[in-house]
MIBARO-184407 format. One record per residue (C-alpha): residue in one letter; z, x, y. Coordinates in Angstrom, 2 decimals. Example, Ala and Ser with C-alpha at 12.3 -4.5 7.8 and 13.67 -1.06 7.14 Angstrom:
BEGIN
   type        pz        px        py
      A      7.80     12.30     -4.50
      S      7.14     13.67     -1.06
END
This chain:
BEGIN
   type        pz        px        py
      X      7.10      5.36     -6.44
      X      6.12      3.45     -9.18
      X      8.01      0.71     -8.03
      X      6.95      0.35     -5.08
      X      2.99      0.59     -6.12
      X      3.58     -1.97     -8.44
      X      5.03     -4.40     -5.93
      X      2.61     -3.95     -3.32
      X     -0.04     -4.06     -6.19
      X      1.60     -7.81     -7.18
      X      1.75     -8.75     -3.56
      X     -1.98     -7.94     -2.89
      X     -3.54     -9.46     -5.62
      X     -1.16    -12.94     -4.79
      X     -2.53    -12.70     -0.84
      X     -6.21    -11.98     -2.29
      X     -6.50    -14.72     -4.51
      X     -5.18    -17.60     -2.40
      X     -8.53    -19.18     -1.28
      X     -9.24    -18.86      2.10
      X    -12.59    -18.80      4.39
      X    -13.99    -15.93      2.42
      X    -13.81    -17.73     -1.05
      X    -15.32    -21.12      0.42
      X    -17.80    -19.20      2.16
      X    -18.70    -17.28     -0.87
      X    -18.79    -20.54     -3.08
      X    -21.35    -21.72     -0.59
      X    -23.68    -19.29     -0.67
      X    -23.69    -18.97     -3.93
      X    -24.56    -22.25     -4.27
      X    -27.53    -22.10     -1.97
      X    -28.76    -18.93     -2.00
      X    -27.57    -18.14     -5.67
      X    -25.92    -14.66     -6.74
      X    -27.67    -12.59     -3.88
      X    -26.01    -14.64     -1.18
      X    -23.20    -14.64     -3.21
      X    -22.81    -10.76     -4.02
      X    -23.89    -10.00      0.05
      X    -21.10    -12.63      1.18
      X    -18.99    -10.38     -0.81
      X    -20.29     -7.39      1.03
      X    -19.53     -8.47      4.14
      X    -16.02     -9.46      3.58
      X    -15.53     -5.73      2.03
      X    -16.94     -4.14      5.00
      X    -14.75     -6.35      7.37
      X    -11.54     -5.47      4.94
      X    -12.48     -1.88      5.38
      X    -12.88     -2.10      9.02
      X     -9.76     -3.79      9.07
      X     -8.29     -0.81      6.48
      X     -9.31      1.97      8.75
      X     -7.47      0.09     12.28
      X     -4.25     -0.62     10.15
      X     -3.90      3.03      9.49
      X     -5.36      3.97     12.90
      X     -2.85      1.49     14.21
      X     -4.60     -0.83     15.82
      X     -3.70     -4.16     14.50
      X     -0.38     -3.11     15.98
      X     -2.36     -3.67     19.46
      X     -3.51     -6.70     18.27
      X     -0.35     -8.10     17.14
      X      1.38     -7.18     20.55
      X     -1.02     -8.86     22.62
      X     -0.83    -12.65     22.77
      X     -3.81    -12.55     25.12
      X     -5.74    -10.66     22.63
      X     -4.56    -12.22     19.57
      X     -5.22    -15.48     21.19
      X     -8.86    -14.23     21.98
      X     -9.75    -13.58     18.28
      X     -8.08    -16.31     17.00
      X     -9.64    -18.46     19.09
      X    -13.21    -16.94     18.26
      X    -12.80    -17.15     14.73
      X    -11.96    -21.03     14.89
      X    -14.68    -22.08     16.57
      X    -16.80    -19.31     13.91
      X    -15.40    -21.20     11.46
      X    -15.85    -24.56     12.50
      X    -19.48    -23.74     13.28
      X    -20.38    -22.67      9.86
      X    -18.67    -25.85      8.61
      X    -20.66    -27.75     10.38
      X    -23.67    -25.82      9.59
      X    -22.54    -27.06      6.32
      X    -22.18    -31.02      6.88
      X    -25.85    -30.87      8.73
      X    -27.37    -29.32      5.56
      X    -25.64    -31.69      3.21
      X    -26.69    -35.12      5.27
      X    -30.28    -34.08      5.78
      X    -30.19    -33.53      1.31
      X    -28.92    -36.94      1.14
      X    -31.93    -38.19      0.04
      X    -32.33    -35.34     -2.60
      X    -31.31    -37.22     -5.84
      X    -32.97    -35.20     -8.92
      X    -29.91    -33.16    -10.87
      X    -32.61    -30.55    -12.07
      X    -32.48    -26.59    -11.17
      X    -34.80    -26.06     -8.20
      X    -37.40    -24.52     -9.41
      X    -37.66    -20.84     -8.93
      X    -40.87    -19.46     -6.53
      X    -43.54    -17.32     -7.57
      X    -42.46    -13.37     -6.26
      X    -44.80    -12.49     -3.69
      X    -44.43    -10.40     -0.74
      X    -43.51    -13.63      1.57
      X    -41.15    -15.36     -0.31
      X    -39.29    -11.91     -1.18
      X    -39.04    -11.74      2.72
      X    -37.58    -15.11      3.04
      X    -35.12    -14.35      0.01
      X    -33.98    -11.55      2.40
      X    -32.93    -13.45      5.17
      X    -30.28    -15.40      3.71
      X    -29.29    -12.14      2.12
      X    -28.62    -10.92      5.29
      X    -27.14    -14.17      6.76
      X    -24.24    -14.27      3.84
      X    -24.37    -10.99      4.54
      X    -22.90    -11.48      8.48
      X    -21.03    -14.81      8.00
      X    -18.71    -12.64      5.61
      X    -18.13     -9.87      7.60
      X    -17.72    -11.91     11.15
      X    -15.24    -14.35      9.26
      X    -13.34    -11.85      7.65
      X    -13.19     -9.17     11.04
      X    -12.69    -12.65     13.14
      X     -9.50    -13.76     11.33
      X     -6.37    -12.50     12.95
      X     -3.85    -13.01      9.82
      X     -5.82    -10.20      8.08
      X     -4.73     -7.93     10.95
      X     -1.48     -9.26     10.93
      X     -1.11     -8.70      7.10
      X     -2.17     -5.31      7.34
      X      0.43     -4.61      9.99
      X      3.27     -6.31      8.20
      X      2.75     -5.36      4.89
      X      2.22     -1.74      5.17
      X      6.13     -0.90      6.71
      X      7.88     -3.20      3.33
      X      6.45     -0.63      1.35
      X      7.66      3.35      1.23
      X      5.86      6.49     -1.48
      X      8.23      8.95     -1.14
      X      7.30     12.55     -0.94
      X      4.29     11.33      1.73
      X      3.65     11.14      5.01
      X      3.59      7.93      6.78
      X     -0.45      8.55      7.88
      X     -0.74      9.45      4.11
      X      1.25      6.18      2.51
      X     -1.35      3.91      4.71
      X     -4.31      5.68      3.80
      X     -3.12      5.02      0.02
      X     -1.80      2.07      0.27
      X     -4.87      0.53      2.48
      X     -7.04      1.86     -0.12
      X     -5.59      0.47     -2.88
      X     -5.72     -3.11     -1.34
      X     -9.38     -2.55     -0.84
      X     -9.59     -1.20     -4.29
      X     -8.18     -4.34     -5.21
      X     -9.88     -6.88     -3.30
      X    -13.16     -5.05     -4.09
      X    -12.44     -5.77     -8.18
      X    -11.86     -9.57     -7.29
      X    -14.60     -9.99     -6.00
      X    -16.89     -8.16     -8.01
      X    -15.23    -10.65    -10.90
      X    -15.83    -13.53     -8.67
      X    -19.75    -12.71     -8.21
      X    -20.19    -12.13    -12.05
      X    -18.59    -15.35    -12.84
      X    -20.67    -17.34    -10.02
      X    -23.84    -15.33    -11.36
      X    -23.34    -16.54    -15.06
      X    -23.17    -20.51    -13.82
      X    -25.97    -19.97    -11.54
      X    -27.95    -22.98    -13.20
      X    -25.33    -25.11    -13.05
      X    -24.74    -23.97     -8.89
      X    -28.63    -24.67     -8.08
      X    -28.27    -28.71     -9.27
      X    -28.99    -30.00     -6.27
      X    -26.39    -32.51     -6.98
      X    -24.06    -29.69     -7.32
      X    -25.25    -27.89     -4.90
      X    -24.67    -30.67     -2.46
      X    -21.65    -31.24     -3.22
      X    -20.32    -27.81     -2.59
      X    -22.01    -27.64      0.80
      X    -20.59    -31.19      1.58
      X    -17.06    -29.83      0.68
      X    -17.41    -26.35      1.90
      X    -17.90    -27.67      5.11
      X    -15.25    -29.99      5.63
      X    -12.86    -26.99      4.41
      X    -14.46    -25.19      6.64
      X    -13.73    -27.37     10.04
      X    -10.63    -27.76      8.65
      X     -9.42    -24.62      8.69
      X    -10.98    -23.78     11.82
      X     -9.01    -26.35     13.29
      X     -5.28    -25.18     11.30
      X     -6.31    -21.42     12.93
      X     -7.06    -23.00     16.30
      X     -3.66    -24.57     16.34
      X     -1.71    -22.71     14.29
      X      1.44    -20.48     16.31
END
């Protein structure tokens, strides 16, 4: 058994820390709505990788994966999701063009008002990480097809998924959380606005470009 857990543990942690749409869309909001849009981006993506979790062991990313029509569907939505948000991303950076100071942005005075407006693109990183993450088919997919390569014996199969789905999350939730500290300790160098533009300007061609590989890929 111990094998086994440390395989899957080795090829969880090598799918989770490929960069993908979650890690540029984390990046981004961290860069523009500093460690809160960061750590809710974050958020999102866990809730979609436990909603994700639960239909792997429920087995319904087997539906998914048997349905071209279906699968087709999703991966369809998520490209054009994805492209949106990158060019979301190229609007804000050309209409900061003319933004040239390198200084932090200064922070606002907290009053009732501006800790409502702080909220809302809370909850926007909030829903871009959860919609990306539930909209990408490959997730599904890798749920399906990495589950079977891996056996605990002495368990049920119901009972290896739960475990084995958990751990993943378990995993992917400590990445993250390291991700978010690290972003949160360079915060001042993030909110340069030269810096800042820059990662929007990049985060959004990445972004319509992998919309486009997921619209076309087979």
């Amino acid at each position: 058994m111990t094998t086994q857990l440390m395989g899957f543990i080795a090829a969880s942690l090598a799918i989770i820390v490929v960069p993908g749409p979650d890690l540029v869309l984390l990046l981004r909001n961290a860069a523009t709505a500093g460690r809160r849009g960061a750590g809710a981006t974050a958020a999102g993506i866990m809730l979609g990788n436990a909603v994700l979790a639960a239909a792997a062991v429920a087995g319904l990313t087997a539906l998914l994966t048997s349905s071209q029509m279906l699968y087709t569907t999703i991966r369809a939505a998520g490209a054009v999701y994805l492209a949106y948000l990158g060019v979301r991303a190229l609007i804000d950076f050309f209409r900061h063009h003319r933004q040239h100071s390198d200084a932090p942005t200064p922070a606002a005075q907290p009053t009732l008002a501006s800790a409502d407006h702080q909220n809302r693109p809370t909850a926007k990183a909030f829903r871009q990480g959860l919609v990306s993450n539930l909209l990408n088919p490959k997730v599904a997919a890798f749920y399906l097809s990495l589950f079977p390569q891996f056996a605990l014996p002495g368990m049920p199969a119901l009972t290896q998924h739960i475990v084995l789905a958990g751990l993943f999350w378990a995993l992917a939730l400590l990445w993250y959380a390291v991700v978010v500290t690290v972003l949160g300790r360079i915060q001042t160098l993030l909110h340069r606005r030269r810096v800042e533009r820059g990662i929007t300007g990049v985060s959004g061609v990445v972004l319509v470009s992998l919309g486009a590989a997921l619209a076309f890929r087979d």
